[in-house]
C-alpha positions in Angstrom: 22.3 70.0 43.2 19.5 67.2 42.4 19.4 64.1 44.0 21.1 61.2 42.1 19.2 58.1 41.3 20.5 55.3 42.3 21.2 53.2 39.9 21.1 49.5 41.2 23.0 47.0 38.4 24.3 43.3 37.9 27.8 44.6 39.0 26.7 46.3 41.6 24.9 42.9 42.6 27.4 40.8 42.4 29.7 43.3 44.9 26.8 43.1 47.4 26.8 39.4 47.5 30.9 39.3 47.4 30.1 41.3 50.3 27.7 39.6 52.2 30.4 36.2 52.1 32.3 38.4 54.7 29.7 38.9 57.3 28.0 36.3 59.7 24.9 35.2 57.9 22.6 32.8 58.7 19.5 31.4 56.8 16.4 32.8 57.8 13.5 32.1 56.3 11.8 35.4 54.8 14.8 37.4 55.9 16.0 40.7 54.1 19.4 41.1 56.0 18.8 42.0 58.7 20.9 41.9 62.2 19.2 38.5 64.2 17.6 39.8 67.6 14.9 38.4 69.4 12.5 40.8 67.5 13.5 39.5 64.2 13.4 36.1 64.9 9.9 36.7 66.8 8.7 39.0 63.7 9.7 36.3 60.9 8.7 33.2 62.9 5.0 34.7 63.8 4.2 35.5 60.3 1.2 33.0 59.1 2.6 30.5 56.9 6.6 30.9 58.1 5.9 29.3 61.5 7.3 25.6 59.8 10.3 27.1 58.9 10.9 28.1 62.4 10.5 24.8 64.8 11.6 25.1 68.5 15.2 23.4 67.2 15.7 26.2 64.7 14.9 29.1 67.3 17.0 27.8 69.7 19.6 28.1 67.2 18.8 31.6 66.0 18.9 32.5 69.6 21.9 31.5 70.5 23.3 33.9 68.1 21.8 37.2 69.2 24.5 39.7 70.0 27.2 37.9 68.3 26.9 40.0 65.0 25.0 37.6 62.2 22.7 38.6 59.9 19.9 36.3 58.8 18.2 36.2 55.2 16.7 33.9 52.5 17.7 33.1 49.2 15.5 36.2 47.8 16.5 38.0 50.5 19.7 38.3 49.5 18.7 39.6 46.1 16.2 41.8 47.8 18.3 43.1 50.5 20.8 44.6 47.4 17.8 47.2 46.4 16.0 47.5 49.6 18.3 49.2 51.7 21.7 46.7 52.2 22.7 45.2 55.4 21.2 45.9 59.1 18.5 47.0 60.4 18.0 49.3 57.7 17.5 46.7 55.0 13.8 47.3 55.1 14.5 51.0 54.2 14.2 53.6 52.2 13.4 51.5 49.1 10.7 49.0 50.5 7.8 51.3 51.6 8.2 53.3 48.0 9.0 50.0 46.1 6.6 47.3 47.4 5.9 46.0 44.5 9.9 44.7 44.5 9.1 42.2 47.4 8.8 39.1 45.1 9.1 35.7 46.0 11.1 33.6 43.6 8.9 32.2 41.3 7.1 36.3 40.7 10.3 37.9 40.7 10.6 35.1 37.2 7.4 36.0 35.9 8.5 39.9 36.2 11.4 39.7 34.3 11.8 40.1 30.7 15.1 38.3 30.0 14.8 34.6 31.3 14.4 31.2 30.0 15.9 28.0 30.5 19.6 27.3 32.0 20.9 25.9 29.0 20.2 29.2 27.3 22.0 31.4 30.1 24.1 34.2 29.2 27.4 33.6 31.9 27.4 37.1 32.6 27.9 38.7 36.3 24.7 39.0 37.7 22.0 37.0 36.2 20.0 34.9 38.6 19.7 31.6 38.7 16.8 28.8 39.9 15.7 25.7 40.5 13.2 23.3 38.6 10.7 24.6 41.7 11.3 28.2 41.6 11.8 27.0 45.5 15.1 28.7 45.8 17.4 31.1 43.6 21.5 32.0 43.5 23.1 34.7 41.5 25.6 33.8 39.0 29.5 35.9 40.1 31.1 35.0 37.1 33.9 31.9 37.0 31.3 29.4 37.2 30.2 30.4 40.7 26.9 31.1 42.4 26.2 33.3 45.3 23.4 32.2 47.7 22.0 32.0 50.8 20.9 28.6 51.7 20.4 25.9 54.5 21.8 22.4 52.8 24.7 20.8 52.4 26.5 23.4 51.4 25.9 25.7 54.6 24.0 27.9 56.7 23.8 31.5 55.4 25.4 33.1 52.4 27.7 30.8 50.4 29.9 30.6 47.2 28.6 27.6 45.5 30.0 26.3 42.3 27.3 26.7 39.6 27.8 23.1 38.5 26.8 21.8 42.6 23.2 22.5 41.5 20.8 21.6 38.5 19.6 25.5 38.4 16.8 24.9 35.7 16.0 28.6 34.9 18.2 32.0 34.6 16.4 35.5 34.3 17.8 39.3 34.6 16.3 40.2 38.0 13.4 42.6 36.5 14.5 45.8 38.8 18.2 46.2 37.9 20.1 47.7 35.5 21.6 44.9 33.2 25.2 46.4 32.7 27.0 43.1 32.0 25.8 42.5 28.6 22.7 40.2 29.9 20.5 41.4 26.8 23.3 41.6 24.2 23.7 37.6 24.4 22.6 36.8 20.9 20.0 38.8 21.2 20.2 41.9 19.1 18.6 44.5 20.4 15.1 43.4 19.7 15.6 40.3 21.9 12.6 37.4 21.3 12.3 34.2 23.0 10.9 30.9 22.5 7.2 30.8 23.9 6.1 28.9 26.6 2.7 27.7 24.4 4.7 24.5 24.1 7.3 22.7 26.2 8.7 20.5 23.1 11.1 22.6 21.2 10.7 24.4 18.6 12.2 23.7 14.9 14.3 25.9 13.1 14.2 25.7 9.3 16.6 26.4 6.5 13.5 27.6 4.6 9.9 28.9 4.9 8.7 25.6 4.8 7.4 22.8 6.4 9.8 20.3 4.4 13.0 22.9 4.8 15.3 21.4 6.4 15.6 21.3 10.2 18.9 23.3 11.6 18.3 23.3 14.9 15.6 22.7 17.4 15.3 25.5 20.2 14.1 24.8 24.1 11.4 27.2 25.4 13.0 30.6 26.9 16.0 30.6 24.2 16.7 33.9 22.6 16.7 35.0 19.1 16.5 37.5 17.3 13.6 38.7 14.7 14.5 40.2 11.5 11.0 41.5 10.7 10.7 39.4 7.8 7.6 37.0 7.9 6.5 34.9 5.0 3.1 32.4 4.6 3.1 29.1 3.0 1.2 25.8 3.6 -1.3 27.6 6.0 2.0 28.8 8.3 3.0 32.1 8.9 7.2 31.7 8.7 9.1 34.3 10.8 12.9 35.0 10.4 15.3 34.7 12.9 18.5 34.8 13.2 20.3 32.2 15.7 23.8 32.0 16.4 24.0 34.9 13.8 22.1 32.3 10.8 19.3 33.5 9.2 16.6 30.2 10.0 12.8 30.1 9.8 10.5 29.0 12.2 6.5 28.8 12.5 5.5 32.7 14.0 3.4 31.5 16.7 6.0 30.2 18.6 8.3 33.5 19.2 7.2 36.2 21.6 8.7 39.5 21.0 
């Protein structure tokens, strides 16, 4: 018989990270889940540009844990270790060498994904991921208000169950190499899913009618979803799009949707 394909999903996700809260973790810095031996901790901290996330303090630390069974990642990492293998010493294989191009950082694995925008405009399904104002860290979203991350604050060393309320996450996208199968797209989205555009940070005004004196319904942050009925119409110099949101047809100036 043929190979399957792994399918890797928001579910799927989500049981990874339910997982990972069982096993020692610690936070390390550019980690993909792996076990923490000398090698590890010498490979991450020697890589140019990592070497301030590992001062003498924090090595001791790591150190002392060899052979005690942890496993040390980032806040990526544990989104990354899901497709690139899982835990151990493996987590660097088979996926990594075919998928490279899957090795984002935060702030590219955003730019990568087609569903995103702002927090207030988050779909609360299993699996989307959440970030911060910076794109300096990111959790994913378990359902019942909760986050999965892995993270060195306040709220612990390693992989922790966070309460999506501790943080003001400021952006939410579908990570952009698994298989939404939580109803991420579906949020009132249609099928043809549009979003706000990023040309402008103020929002964006939704109109009763075609028309730059129709009255204002609604106005929409950057990165919220609608959806685009096709129909377009041009008066006073604007080109008019319709859209439906929160299942109302509304009008709104063209160049500000992306489809």
């Amino acid at each position: 018989g043929g190979r399957r394909v792994m399918a890797y999903t928001n579910s799927g996700l989500v049981k990874h990270c339910k997982e990972a809260l069982k096993l020692k973790t610690v936070y390390m810095w550019g980690g993909l889940f792996r076990e923490v031996t000398k090698d590890y901790i010498n490979l991450l901290s020697g890589i140019k540009g990592y070497q301030s996330q590992y001062p003498a303090a924090r090595k001791a630390h790591l150190n002392g844990l060899i052979g005690k069974g942890y496993y040390g990642c980032d806040c990526v990492g544990l989104v990354k270790s899901y497709y690139f293998g899982g835990f151990g010493l493996k987590a660097n294989a088979p996926g990594y060498s075919k998928h490279k191009n899957w090795d984002y950082n935060v702030g590219t694995m955003y730019n990568a994904a087609k569903f995103k925008g702002k927090i207030s405009s988050m779909p609360k399904k299993e699996g989307v991921l959440v970030m911060t104002s910076d794109f300096g860290h990111v959790g994913v979203y378990v359902g019942n208000g909760e986050v999965v991350e892995c993270t060195l604050s306040k709220f612990g060393d390693g992989v922790v169950k966070t309460k999506f309320s501790d943080r003001s996450w400021a952006w939410w996208c579908q990570c952009p190499v698994i298989v939404d199968d939580t109803g991420v797209t579906k949020s009132n989205t249609g099928t043809n899913a549009s979003y706000v555009n990023g040309k402008t940070n103020a929002p964006v005004n939704v109109r009763e009618t075609a028309s730059i004196s129709g009255k204002i319904i609604t106005k929409l942050p950057m990165g919220t979803a609608v959806k685009m009925t096709g129909k377009t119409q041009s008066s006073e110099g604007y080109t008019w799009a319709e859209v439906l949101y929160n299942g109302k047809s509304c009008w709104c100036d063209r160049q500000w949707i992306n489809s």
